[in-house]
N, C-alpha and C positions, 0 to 999 in steps of 0.2 A: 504493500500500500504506500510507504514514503515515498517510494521511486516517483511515484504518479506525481508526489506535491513538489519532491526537491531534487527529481533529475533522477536518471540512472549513468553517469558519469563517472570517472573514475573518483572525481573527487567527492562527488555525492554516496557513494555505496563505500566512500571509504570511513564518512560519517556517521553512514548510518550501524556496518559494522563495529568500527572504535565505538559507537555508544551502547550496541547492544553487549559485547565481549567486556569490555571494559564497566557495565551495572554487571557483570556477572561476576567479574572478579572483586569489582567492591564489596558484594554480597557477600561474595566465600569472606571476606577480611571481616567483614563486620556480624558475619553471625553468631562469636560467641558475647558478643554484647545485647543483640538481639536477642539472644535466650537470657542471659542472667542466671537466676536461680527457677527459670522456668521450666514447667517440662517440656522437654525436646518435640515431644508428640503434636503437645497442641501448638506449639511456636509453628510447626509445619503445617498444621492445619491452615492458620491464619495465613500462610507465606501465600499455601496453593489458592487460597480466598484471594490475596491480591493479587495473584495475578491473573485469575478470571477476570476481577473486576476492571482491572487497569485493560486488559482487552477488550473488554465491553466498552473504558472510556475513553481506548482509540478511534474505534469502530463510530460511535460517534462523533469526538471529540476532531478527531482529524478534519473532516470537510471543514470545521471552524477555523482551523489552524493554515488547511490550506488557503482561505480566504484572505487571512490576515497576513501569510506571507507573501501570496502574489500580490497582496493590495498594497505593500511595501516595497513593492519591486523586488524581494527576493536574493537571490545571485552569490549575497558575501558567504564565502564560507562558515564566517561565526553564527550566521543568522540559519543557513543550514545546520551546522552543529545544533544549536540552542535547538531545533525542530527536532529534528533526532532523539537529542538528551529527553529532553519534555513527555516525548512518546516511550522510550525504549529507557531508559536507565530505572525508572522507579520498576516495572516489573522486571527486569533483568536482573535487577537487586533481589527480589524478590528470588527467581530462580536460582542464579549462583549461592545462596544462603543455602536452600536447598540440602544437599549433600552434604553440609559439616552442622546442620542443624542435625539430621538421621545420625552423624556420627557419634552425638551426644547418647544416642541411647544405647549403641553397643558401638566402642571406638576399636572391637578386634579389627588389625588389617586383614585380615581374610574374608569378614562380615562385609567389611567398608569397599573391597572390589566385587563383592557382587550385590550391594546396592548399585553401584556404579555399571554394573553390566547390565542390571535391571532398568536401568534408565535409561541409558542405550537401546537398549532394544523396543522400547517405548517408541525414542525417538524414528528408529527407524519405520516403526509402524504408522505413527505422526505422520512423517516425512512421506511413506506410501500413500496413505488416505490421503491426507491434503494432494497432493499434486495429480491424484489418477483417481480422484472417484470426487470428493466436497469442494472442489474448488472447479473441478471440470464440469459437475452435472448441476453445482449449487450457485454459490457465491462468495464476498468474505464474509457477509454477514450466517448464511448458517453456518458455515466452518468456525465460526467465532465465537455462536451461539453451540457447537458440539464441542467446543475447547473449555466454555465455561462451564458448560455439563458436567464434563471429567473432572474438571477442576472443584465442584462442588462438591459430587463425590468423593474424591479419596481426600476433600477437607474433613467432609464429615466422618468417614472412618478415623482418619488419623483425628480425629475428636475424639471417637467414641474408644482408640485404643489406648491412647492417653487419661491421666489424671492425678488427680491433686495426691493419691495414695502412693505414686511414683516419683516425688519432687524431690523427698527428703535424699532420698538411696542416689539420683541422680545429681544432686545438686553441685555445680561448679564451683571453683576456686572462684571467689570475685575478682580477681584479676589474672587478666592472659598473659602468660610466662610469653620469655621472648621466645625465638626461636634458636635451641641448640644449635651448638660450633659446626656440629659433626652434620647437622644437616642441611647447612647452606649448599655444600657442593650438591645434594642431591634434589636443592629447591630449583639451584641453577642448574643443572640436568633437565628437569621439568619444562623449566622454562624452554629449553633447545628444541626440547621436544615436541613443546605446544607452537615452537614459532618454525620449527621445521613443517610437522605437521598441517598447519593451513597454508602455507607458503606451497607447499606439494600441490594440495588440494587446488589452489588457483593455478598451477600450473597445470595438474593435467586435469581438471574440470575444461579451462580452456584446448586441447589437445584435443582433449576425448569429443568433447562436444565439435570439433571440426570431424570426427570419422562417422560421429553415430546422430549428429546433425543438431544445430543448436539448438533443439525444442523446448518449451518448459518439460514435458515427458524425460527428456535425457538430461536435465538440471536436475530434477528428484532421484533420478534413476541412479545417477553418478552420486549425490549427494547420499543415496539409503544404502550403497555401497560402503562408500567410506565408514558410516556409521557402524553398520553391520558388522566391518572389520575390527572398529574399537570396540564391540561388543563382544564379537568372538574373544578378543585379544585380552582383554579385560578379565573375562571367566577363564581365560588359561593363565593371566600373571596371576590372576586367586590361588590355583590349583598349587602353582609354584608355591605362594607364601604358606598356603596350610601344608606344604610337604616339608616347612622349618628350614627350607636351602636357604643361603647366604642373600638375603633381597636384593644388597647394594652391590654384592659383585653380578648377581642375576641382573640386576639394571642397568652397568655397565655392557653389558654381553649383549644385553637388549637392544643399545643404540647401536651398537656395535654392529651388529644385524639390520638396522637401522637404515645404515648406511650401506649395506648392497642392497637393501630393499628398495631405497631409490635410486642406485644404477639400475639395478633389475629394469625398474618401471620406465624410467628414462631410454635403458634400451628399448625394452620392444615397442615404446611410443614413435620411436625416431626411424629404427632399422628395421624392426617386424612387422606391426600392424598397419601400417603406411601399405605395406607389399602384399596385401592380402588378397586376394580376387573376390571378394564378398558384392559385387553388382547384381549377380541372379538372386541373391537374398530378399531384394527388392521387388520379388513378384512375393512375397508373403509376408504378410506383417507379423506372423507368429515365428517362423524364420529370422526376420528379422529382428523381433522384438530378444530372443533367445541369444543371437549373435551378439548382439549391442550387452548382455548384462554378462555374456563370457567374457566378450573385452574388458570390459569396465572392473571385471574381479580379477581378471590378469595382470593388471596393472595396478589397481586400489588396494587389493585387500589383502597382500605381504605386510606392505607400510603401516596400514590402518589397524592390522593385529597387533603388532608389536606397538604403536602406539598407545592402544589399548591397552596393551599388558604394564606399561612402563606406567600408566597411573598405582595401582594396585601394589607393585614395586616400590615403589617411588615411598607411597607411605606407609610401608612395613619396614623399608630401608632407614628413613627419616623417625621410628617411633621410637620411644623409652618405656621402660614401665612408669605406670601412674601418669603418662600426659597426660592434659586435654583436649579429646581426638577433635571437637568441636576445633579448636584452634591449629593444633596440625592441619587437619583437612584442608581449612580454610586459608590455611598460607601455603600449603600444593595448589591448590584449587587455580589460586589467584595469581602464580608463579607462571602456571600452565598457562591459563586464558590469558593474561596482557601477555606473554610471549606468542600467543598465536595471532593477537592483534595484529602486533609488528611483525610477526609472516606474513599475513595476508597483505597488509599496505607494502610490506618491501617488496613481496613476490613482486606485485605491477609494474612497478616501478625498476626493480630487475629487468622484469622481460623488457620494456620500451626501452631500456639504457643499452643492455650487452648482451639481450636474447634470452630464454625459455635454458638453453645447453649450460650456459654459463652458470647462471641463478641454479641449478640442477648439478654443477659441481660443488656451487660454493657451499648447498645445504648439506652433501655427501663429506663435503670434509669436514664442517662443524659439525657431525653426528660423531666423525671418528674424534674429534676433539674432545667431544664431551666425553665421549666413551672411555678414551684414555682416563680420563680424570678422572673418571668413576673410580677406576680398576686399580689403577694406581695410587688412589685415595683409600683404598678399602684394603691392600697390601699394606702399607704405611699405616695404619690406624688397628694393624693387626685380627682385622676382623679372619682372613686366612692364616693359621695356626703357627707353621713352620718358617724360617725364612728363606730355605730352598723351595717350598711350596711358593711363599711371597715373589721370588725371583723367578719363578717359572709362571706364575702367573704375569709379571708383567711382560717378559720373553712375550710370553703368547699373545699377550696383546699387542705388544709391538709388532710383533708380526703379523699378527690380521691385519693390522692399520695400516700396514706397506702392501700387503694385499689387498687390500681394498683401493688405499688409496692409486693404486697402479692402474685400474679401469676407470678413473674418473676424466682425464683423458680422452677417453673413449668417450664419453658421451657427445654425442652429434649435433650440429641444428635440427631444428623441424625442417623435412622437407619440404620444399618449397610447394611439390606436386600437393603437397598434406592441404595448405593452406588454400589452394589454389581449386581444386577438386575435392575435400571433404571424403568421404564415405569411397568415392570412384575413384580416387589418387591412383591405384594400381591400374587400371584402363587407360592414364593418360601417359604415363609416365613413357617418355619419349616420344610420346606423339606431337606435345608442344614445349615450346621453351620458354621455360620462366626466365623472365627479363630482370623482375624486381620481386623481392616478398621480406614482409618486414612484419615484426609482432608489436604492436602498438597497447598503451595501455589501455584502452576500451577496447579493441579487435587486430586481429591479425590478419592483412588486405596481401593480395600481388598481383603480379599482371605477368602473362602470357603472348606468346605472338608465335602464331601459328606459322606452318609452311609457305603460304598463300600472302601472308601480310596483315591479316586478321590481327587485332591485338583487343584484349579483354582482362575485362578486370575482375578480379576475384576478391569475396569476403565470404565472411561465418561457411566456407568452404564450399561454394559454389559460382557459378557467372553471376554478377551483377548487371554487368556492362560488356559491348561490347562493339568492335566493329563494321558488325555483321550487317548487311539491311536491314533485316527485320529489328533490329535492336536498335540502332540509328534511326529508324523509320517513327520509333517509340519517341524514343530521348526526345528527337526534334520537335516533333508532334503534342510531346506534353508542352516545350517551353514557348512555341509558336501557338498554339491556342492560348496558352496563357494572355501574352501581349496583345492579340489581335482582339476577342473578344470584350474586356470591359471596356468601360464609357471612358476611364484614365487608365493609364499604363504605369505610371512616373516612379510607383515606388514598390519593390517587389520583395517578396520571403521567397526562397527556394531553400526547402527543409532536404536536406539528402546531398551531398556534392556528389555523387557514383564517381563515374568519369566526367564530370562537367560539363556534356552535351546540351544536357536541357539549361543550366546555367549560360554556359554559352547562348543560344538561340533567344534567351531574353538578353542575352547583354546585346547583340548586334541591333535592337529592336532602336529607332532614335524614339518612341513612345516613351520607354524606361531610361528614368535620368538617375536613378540607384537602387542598389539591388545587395542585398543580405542574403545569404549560404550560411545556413545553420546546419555545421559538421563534427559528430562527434568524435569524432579519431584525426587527430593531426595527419597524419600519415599520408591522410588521401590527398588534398591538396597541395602538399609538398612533393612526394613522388609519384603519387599514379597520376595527377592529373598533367605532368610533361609529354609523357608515352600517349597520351589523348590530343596533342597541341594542334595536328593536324583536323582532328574534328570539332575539338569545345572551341574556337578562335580565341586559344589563349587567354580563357578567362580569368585565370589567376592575375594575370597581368593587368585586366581591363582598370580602368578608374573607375568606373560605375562598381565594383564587385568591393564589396568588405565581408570578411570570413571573420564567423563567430565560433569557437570551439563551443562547443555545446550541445546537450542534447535538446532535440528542436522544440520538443513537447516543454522543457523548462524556460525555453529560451522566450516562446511565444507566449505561455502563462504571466511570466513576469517583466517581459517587455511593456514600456506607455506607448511604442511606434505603431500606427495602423498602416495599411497597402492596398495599394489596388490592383496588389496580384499574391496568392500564397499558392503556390506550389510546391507537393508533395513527391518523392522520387526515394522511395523508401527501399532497403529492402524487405526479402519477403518476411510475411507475415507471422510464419511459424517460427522465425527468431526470437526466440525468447526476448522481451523487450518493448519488440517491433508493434505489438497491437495495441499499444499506449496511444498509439501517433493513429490509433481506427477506431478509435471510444466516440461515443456519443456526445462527454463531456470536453474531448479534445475540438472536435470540429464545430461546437458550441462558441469555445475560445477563441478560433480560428474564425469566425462569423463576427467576433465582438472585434476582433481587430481589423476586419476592411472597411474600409473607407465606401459613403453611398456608389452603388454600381460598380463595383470590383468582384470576382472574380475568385471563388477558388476550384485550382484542380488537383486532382487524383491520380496517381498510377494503380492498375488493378491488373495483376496477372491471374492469367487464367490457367499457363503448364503451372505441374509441381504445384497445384492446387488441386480442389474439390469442389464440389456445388456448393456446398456446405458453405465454405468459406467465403467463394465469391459471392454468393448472396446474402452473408452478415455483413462484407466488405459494404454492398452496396446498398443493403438497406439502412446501415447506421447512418452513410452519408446522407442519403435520400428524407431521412428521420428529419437531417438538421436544413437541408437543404432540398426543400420542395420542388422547387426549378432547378432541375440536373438535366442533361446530357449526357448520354454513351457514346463513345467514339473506338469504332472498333479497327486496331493493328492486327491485319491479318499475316498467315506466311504461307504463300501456294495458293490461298483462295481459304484456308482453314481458322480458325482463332488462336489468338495468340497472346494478345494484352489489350488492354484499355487505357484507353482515355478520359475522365469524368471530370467535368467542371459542372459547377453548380456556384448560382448567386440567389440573393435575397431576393430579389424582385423577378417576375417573369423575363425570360432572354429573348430575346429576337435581334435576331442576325440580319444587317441588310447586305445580301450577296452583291451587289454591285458596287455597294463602300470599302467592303471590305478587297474587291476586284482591284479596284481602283488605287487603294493602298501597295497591294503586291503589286502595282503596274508602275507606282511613281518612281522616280530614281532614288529618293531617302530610303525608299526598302530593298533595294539593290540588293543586301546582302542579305534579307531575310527571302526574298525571291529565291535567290540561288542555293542559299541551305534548303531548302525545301525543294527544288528539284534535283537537288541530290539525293536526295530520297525516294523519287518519282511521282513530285505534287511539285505538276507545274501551272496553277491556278484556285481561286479560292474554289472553284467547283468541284476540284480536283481531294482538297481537304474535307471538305464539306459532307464530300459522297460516303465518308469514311463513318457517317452516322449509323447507330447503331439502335437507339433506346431513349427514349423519354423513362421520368419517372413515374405519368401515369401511363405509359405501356407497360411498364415491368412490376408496377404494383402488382397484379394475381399472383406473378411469379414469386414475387418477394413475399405473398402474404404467409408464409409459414419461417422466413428467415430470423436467425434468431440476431436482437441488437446487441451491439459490445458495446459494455459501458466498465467504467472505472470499476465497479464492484463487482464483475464477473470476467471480463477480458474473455470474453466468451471466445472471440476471432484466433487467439493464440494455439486454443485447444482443439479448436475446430481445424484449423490450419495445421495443424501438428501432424492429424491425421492423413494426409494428401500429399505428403511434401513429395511424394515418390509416385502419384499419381500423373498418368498423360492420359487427363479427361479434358484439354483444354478445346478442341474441335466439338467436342459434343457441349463442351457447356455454352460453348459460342451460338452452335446452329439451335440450342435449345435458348438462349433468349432471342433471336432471330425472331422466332415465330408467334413472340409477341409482339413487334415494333409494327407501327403503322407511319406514315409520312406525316412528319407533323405540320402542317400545312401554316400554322400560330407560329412557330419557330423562326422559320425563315422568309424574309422579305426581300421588295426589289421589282424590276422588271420581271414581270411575267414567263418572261424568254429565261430567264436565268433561273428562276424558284423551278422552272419544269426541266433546265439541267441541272441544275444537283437532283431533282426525283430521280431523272434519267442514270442519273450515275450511281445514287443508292441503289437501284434495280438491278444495275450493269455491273456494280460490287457484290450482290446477295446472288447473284448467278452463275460467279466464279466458284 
């Protein structure tokens, strides 16, 4: 839900994370003050109470919050942060307390790792429902309302197992001893572990979701993974502590293993799964669904056990007799989570500096770092008996760590083909030449250039762009209807840079005297858009063009500029993210910012979709924007993408103004971009109609709308991304289009050639 109000950006998810991990580590630090002399029972009961309630007064409370931060203009990072904090630290406080509240009632560390596996495996269950059944078929509001349910419940157990008969036997020391000599090395251990551990996770969450495709589907799927794994991993470092081994050299050994667990994964991300031939996968979704959760354990779930295991460790290693497990817990707890903070925020920022390979050495050698320290710490502190024992223990560890560290090295970049082709890498690999491919902190883009001269551009591991006809025919076609149609031109949004085609096509426009590219990954207009220079006419360069890094849904939320042109050129819709920018409440916003008689359009593809999709795509727009137009890009005479502009007032086109424009010498250059695409006249564009919005109402009246509280189009689109229904979905809205006679004005002569050329296009 905050993405929706403060950006899904690197720097926005990077506050929204720091606030949720960092109330969770407060929590663990402040829950034996939280308890006191209370009992541990019912202190948990209240915890799971708040943070039912604090969910319920996000679920609410948020629409207020987003009102008040777009009404503010939004944008500064502290003003982000404070939103964040405001929502996520009071119940993260909440949670992180959790676990060293339970620890008060029984602090055995063998008890204490399988509460911890117990929760885990919770989570994982969470993590399944939510993403593939309450959030897909519901909304947030019941998933919100099933979170508080559960949370009711096991309040009121843990009430009714709790009481006042249990205080005296449990009651605490009134003050929290510090924390033991001997257990610093193993807090900071913890810490390596929590900040290697989510640093992994953004690394190969981003990998993974380039082979098994960026869906929210494969964000739960990869995420119930990992968990899974600290789950498993969790109930076998128990096993170890109740068998009385040595914890702290066992934890040692742990990271130590640690550390081929991410060369392991690093390999087969870079040299194995890249090379797979898994494209006929793609005629089965239960095939494929089975493939996508083999990989994802091939890679997740070495790392993610032993991570597991290293909690349970960690504080059997760190305990005394007679602590207080409430305060131990609580300072692993919080060791752990603010180290995985600073994984997550370094990982991004690793890969955008020195690459995904690199960031993947540096955590493999600070595992064996740690690891040494362990081992050598627990030698020295004579927890191992003998001192030839002592010296052959560290031999041996020296020796792993030159073993180990001799294949890090080895670890490779992402292939290019990875980034470039997704899932199908193996099918292309030498077919085309990656020119450029770069891992940026919001996405990892590159560009290709075929035999022929073709060149294309790639993200979330498939074509975006490219410069094929039919995809040029697109680009153009959106930024050229943009300018030509409303009543002013002068000032434009173009949300999406791809390759800069459609950007370009309004910059050459002399209507448009300044034009704003709302892009969230740097990357693209710095290096894909030069390998484009022959087709975007050097937009980068234009003076008309200023590039906003950002994502376009925060950009235009918290902007006071209005336009008299917003164009959309997104990619697809099943990218996790992407159906933000196709809610109800987006193109509401987008409606509040044009200026009278302006103009907005839509790209809508139809391949690598479903029905489904395309008609939530078009009825949400159709929702906010009553006067729409379909404009349909064919390829062969079959469907292929769309074009949808829709304004506030009814449209009418007069064909012979608009004639007349493409005739004068100031549109010289919008003339000639467009019969380079094969529209050499406005009748010629014009023919390209495809749909009103009351023709396609029958068709749309069962579509379901996305809006902010269901992102209905994400999940619906998730489905199809591997589907070629894009001909049949075309010739199926076809047969409801009539001529819309209201539409288009002008000479006589001219309204019955564009009819002439709609008939002459639906006959191909």
């Amino acid at each position: 839900m905050l993405p929706l109000v403060i950006g899904s950006s690197f720097v926005s998810l990077g506050t929204v994370l720091g606030a949720f991990m960092g109330g969770m580590g407060l929590g663990s630090l402040l829950a034996p003050r939280l308890i006191g002399r209370r009992d541990p029972l019912r202190v948990y009961a209240a915890l799971e109470l708040g943070i039912g309630v604090c969910g319920l007064a996000i679920l609410w409370g948020l629409p207020v919050l987003s009102t008040l931060y777009t009404g503010a203009g939004g944008g500064h990072l502290l003003v982000r942060a404070a939103i964040s904090g405001i929502c996520l630290v009071p119940p993260a406080i909440c949670m992180g307390a959790t676990l060293p509240v339970v620890a008060r009632s029984d602090a055995r560390p063998a008890l204490l790792g399988a509460f911890y596996a117990a929760n885990l495996a919770g989570a994982v269950t969470g993590c399944l429902v939510a993403g593939f059944y309450l959030l897909r078929v519901h909304d947030v509001g019941i998933a919100t309302g099933v979170a508080l349910a559960l949370n009711l419940v096991v309040a009121a157990v843990a009430w009714r197992l709790g009481g006042p008969r249990k205080t005296t036997a449990a009651a605490p020391p009134p003050a929290v001893a510090p924390a033991p000599a001997g257990s610093r090395i193993v807090m900071a251990a913890l810490a390596v572990s929590g900040f290697t551990a989510l640093a992994s996770e953004v690394i190969w969450t981003r990998q993974l979701g380039l082979m098994v495709g960026g869906t929210v589907y494969a964000f739960s799927l990869i995420l119930a993974v990992f968990l899974a794994g600290l789950g498993i991993g969790s109930s076998l470092g128990t096993l170890v502590v109740r068998l009385a081994w040595r914890p702290r050299v066992a934890l040692g050994w742990c990271q130590m293993l640690l550390a081929g667990a991410a060369i392991w994964a690093a390999h087969w991300l870079s040299r194995e799964l890249p090379y797979w031939p898994v494209a006929e996968a793609g005629t089965s979704s239960a095939l494929v669904a089975r493939l996508d959760i083999f990989r994802c354990a091939l890679v997740v779930l070495p790392g993610a056990m032993l991570w597991g295991a290293s909690f349970p460790l960690a504080v059997a290693a760190a305990a005394r007799p007679h602590d207080d497990g409430t305060a131990l817990v609580g300072r692993l707890y919080a060791a752990n989570t603010f180290g995985a903070v600073a994984g997550a925020i370094a990982a991004n920022l690793m890969i955008a500096a020195v690459g995904s390979h690199v960031a993947e050495r540096a955590l493999a050698g600070l595992l064996v770092v740690s690891a040494l320290a362990l081992l050598v710490s627990a030698a020295l502190s004579r927890t191992v008996p003998s001192p030839r024992r002592r010296l052959t223990h560290v031999v041996a560890a020296s020796v792993a760590a030159l073993v180990i560290l001799s294949f890090v090295p080895a670890i490779s970049p992402v292939p290019g083909e990875l980034i470039a082709y997704g899932r199908f890498s193996a099918e292309w690999m030498g077919v085309t030449r990656i020119v450029y491919s770069g891992e940026g902190t919001n996405a990892s883009v590159a560009v290709s250039r075929a035999t022929d001269g073709t060149v294309t551009y790639h993200s979330a591991g498939k074509v975006q762009a490219s410069s094929l006809p039919e995809d040029m025919r697109l680009q153009r076609m959106l930024g050229h209807f943009s300018h030509l149609l409303p009543a002013e031109a002068k000032d434009a949004l173009v949300i999406g840079f791809g390759a800069g085609v459609t950007a370009g096509a309004l910059a050459i426009s002399p209507r448009v005297e300044r034009m704003i590219v709302a892009e969230i990954e740097p990357l693209v207009p710095r290096f894909v858009a030069p390998f484009f220079a022959d087709y975007n006419e050097r937009v980068t360069e234009h003076p008309k063009t200023r590039l906003e890094f950002d994502d376009a849904r925060h950009f235009l939320m918290t902007t006071d500029r209005t336009f008299d042109v917003i164009t959309s050129d997104m990619v697809d819709p099943w990218v996790k993210g992407t159906a933000a920018l196709f809610t109800r409440e987006f193109f509401e916003a987008a409606k509040q910012r044009l200026k009278p008689g302006g103009v907005v359009t839509l790209f809508v593809q139809l391949y690598q979709s479903n029905v489904e999709a395309v008609k939530s795509e078009l009825a949400t727009f159709i929702d906010v924007f009553p006067h729409t137009a379909v404009w349909g890009n064919t390829n062969n005479g079959a469907g292929y993408d769309l074009v949808v502009t829709g304004q506030v007032d009814p449209i009418h086109i007069d064909v012979d103004v608009l004639q007349s424009r493409l005739a004068s010498p100031a549109y010289a250059g919008v003339a000639r971009s467009l019969a380079e695409i094969g529209i050499s006249s406005a009748v010629d564009l014009l023919s390209t109609y495809t749909g009103s919005a009351a023709d396609l109402g029958p068709w749309l009246k069962d579509a379901a709308i996305n809006r902010d509280r269901n992102l209905r189009l994400q999940y619906l689109a998730g489905l199809g991304m591997y589907e070629r229904a894009a001909p049949a979905i075309y010739a199926e809205m076809l047969r409801y289009a009539t001529f819309p006679a209201a539409l288009f004005a002008g000479a006589p002569a001219s309204v019955q050639a564009v009819r002439d050329g709609i008939d002459r296009a639906r006959r191909r």
